[in-house]
C-alpha positions in Angstrom: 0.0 0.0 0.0 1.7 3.0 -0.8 1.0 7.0 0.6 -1.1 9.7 -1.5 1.2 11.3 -3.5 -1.3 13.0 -5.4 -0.6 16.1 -2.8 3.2 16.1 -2.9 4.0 19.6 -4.0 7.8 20.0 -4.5 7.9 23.5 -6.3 11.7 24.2 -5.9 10.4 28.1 -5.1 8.4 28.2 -8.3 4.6 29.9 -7.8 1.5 27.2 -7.4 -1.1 30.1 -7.9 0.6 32.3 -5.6 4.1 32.8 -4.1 4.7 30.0 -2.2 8.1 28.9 -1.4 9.8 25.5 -0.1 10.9 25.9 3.2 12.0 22.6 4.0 10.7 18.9 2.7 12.4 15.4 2.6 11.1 12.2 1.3 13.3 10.6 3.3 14.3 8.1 0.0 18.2 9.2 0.0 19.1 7.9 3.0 20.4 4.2 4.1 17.3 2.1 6.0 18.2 2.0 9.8 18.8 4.1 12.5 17.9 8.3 11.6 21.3 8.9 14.3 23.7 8.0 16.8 22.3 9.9 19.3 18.8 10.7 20.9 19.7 13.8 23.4 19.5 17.0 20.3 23.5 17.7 19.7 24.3 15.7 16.7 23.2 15.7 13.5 21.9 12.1 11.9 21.2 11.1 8.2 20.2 14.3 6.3 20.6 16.3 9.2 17.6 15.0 11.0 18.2 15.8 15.2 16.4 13.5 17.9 16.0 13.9 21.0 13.9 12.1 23.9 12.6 13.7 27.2 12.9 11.0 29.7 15.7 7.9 30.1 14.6 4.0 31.3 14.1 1.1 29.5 13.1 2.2 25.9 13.7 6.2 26.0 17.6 6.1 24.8 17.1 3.9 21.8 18.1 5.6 18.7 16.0 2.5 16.6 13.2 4.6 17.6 14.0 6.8 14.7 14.0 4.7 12.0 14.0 5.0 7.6 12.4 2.5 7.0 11.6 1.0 3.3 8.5 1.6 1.2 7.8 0.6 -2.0 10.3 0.0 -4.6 12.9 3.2 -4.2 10.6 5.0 -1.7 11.5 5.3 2.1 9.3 6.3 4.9 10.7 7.4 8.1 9.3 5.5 11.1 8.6 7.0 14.7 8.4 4.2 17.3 6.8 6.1 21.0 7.5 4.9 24.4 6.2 1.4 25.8 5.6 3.0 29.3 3.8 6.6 30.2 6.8 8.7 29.8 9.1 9.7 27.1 8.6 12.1 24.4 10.2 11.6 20.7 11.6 14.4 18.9 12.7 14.5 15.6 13.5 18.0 13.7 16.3 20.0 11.4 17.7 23.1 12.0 17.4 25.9 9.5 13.7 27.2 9.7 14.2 30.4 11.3 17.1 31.3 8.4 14.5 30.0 5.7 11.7 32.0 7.4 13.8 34.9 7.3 14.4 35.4 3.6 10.9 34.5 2.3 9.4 36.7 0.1 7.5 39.6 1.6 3.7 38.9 1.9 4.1 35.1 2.7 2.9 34.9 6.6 1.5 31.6 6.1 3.6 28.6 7.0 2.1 25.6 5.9 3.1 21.9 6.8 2.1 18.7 4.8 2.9 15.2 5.2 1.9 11.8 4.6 1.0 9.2 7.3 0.3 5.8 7.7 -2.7 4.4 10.4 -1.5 1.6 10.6 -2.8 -1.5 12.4 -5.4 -2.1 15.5 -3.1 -1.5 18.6 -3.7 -1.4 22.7 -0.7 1.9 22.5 -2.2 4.9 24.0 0.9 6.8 22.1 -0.3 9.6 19.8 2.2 11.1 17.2 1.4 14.8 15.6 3.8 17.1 14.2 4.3 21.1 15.1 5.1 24.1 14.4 6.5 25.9 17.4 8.0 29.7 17.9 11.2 30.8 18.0 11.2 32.3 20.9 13.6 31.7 23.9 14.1 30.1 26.2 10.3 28.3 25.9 9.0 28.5 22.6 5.1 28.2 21.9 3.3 25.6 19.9 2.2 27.9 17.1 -0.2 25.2 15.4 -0.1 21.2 15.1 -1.8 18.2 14.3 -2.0 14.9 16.2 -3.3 11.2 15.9 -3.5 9.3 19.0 -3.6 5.6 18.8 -6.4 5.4 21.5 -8.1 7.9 22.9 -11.3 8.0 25.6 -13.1 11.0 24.0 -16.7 12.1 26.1 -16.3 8.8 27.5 -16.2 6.5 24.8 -13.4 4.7 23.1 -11.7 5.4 19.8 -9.0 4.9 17.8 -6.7 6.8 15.1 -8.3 9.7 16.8 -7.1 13.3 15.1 -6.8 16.4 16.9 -5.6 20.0 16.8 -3.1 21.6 18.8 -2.4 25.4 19.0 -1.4 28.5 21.3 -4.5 30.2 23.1 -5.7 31.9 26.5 -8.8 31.0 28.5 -8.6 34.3 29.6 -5.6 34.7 32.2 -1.8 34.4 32.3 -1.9 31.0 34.1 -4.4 29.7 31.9 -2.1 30.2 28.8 -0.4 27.5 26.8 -1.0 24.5 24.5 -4.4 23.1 24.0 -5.6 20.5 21.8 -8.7 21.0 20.0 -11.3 18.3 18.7 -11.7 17.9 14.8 -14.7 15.8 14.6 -18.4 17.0 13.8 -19.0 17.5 17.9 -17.0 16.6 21.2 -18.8 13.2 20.9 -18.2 12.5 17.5 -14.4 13.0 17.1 -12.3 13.0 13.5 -11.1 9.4 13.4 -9.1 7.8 10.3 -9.5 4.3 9.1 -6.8 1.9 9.6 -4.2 0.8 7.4 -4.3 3.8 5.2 -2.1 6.1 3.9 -3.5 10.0 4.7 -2.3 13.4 3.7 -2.6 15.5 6.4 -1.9 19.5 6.6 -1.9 22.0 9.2 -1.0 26.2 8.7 -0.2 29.0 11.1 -1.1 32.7 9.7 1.7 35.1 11.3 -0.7 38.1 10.9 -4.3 36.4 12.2 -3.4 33.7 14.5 -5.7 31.4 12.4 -5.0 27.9 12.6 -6.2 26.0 9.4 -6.0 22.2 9.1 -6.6 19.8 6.0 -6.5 16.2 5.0 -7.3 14.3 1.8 -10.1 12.3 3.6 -12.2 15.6 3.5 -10.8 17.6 6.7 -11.0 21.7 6.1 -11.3 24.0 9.0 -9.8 26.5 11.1 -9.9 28.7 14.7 -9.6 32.1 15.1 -10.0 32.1 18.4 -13.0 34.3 20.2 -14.5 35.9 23.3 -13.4 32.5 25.8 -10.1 31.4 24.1 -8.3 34.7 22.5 -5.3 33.5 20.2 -2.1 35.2 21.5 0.2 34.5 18.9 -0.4 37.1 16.3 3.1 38.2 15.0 5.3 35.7 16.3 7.3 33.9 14.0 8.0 30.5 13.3 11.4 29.1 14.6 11.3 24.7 13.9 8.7 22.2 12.7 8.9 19.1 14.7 7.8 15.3 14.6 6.6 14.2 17.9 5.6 10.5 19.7 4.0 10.8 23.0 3.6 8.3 25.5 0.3 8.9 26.3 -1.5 8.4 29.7 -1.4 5.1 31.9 0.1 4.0 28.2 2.2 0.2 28.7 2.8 -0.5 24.7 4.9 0.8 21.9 3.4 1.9 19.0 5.2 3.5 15.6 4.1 5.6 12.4 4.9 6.1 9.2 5.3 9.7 7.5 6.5 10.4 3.9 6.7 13.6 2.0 7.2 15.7 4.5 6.8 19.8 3.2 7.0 22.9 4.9 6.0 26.1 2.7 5.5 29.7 3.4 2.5 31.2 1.3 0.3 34.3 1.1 -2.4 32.7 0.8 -4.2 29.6 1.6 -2.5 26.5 -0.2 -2.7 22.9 2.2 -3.6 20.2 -0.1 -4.1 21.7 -3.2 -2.8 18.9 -5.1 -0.8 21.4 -7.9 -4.5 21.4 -10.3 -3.1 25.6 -10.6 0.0 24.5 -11.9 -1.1 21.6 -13.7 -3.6 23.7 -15.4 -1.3 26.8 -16.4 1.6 24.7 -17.6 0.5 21.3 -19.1 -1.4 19.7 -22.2 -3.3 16.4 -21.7 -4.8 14.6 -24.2 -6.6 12.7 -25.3 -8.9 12.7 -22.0 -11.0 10.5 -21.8 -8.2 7.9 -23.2 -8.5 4.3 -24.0 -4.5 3.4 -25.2 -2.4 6.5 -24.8 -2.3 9.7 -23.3 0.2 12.5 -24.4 1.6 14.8 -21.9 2.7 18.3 -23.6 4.3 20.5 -20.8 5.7 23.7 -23.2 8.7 25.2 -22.0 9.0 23.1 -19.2 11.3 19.5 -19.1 9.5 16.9 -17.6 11.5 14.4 -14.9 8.9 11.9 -14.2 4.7 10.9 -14.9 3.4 9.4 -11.6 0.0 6.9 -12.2 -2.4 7.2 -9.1 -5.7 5.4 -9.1 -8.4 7.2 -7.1 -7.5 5.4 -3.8 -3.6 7.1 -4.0 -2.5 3.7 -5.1 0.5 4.5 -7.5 0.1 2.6 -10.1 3.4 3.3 -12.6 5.8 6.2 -12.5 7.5 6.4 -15.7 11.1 8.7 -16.0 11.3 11.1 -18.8 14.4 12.3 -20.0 13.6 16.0 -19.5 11.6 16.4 -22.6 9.0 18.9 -23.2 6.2 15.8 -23.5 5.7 12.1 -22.3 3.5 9.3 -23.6 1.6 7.2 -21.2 0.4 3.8 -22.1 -3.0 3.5 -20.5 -4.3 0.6 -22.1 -3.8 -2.3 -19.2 -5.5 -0.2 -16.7 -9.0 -0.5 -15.6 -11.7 1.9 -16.7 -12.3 4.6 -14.1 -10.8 8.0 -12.6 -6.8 8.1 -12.5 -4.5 11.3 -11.7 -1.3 12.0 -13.4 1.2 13.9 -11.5 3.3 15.4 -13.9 7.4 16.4 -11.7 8.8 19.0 -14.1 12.1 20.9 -14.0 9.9 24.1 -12.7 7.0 22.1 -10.3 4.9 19.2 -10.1 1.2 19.6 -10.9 -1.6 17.3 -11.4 -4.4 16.4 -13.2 -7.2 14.0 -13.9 -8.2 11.5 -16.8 -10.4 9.2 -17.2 -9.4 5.5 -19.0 -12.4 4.2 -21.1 
């Protein structure tokens, strides 16, 4: 089963609609299977300059195999998080260089926007819950400025659930004590909370709006909303900046089993405007010729002035079906003619973007 790659937006700096520029992103496919580094307490850089850290020793909590690249499918590489087997011990996995990156974006883009792909994985007893955050550069404590979390297991209004997803950010309840990080349900009521299915690979996407405070979060399965904050919970963050994006596992209470998850295509943007999960239709649609659609043998792929790398197959499940390397020509030809009728996307990696589009195979 492989991730949904239909959302992968690698732009090298190039506009998707509006300005939005690559602050950091990693596949994770470079590096050699095995341990991320040699050392889980934050001063040494691993493979690709990945840093880990854990925030409690015993037992499991020093183990650098719970940072983990981890094989995919053919040539692709996940990297896998593997949380604590007892109630304590927080993973951390980040890189340097976000506050430089932040610091030379192009005027107007207050909007940093973080996208990955994760897998649900399997039914598990874990109470860990991995998410992924934004936080502030500010010293010595920095803020979480926006996140995203899925917990394992959770007891939500009393009830049991699992692959449970939740929002974190930055707000006051009114009064300096009562200031800090909150989580915040994503599901249609405090009952009914956002769960994923298991065994699936998910987009996910979260934002944090320098100007507004708002707090936006996505995910291919339908997600799309966002907090302002109001009269009860005032956001406090306008006009801080951004200083690391982070990869967390959390024990989780009374938790007594390990559990791990898988992320790919991890992205980090700063835009002007709104962008998570776009899936590159803008830039797909200003840059690229595809025909015939609806196809039954072959569809041509004309791109202009650009030189296309690579034509990725996805059926309508983010299955990838073929990818198929082009020797950075201005136009492909993909054979369609063994694939089923229905809905497939092409995403089209170029030596100015990656965009995609739909067909349909007869």
């Amino acid at each position: 089963m492989k991730k949904l790659l239909l959302s992968t937006l690698v732009l090298f700096g190039t506009s998707l609609g509006v300005n939005a520029q690559v602050l950091q992103s990693d596949n994770f496919d470079s590096y050699n299977v095995g341990n991320v580094g040699t050392i889980t307490d934050g001063t040494l850089e691993g493979q690709g300059g990945w840093l880990t850290f854990i925030s409690a020793t015993g037992s499991d909590n020093t183990d650098n195999e719970n940072y983990q690249f981890v094989a995919g499918d053919a040539s692709d590489n996940d990297f896998r998080l593997t949380g604590s087997a007892t109630a304590a011990g927080t993973r951390f996995m980040w890189k340097d260089g976000l506050v430089s990156a932040w610091a030379e974006r192009t005027v107007g883009n207050e909007i940093i926007e973080v996208e990955f792909d994760y897998f649900t994985g399997g039914a598990t007893t874990s109470n860990n819950e991995f998410r992924v955050y934004i936080y502030s550069d500010e010293t010595p404590t920095a803020k979480v400025l926006a996140g995203i979390g899925i917990a394992k297991n959770l007891v939500v209004s009393g009830a049991p659930f699992s692959n449970v997803v939740r929002g974190f950010l930055h707000w006051s309840q009114g009064t300096v004590a009562n200031t800090g990080t909150y989580s915040i349900g994503l599901g249609a009521s405090a009952a009914a909370p956002l769960t994923l299915p298991q065994d699936t690979w998910v987009r996910l996407g979260f934002s944090f709006n320098k100007t507004t405070a708002e707090v936006k979060w996505k995910s291919s399965l339908g997600l799309d909303t966002f907090f302002t904050g109001n009269a009860n919970f005032p956001m406090v963050t306008a006009g801080i900046n951004p200083g690391e994006v982070d990869f967390l596992g959390v024990a989780g209470a009374l938790n007594t089993v390990a559990s791990s998850a898988d992320f790919d295509n991890f992205l980090v943007r700063a835009s002007a405007t709104d962008s998570l999960l776009n899936f590159g239709n803008e830039f797909a649609t200003a840059n690229f010729s595809i025909y015939p659609n609806p196809a039954t043998d072959v569809v041509n792929v004309n791109a202009g002035d650009l030189l296309i790398n690579s034509v990725q197959v996805t059926d309508i499940n983010g299955r990838v079906i073929n990818t198929i390397n082009v020797a950075l020509s201005s136009t492909a030809e993909i054979n369609v003619s063994d694939l089923t009728a229905g809905i497939y996307f092409l995403t089209v990696n170029t030596d100015q973007g990656v965009g995609t589009s739909k067909i349909i195979k007869n």
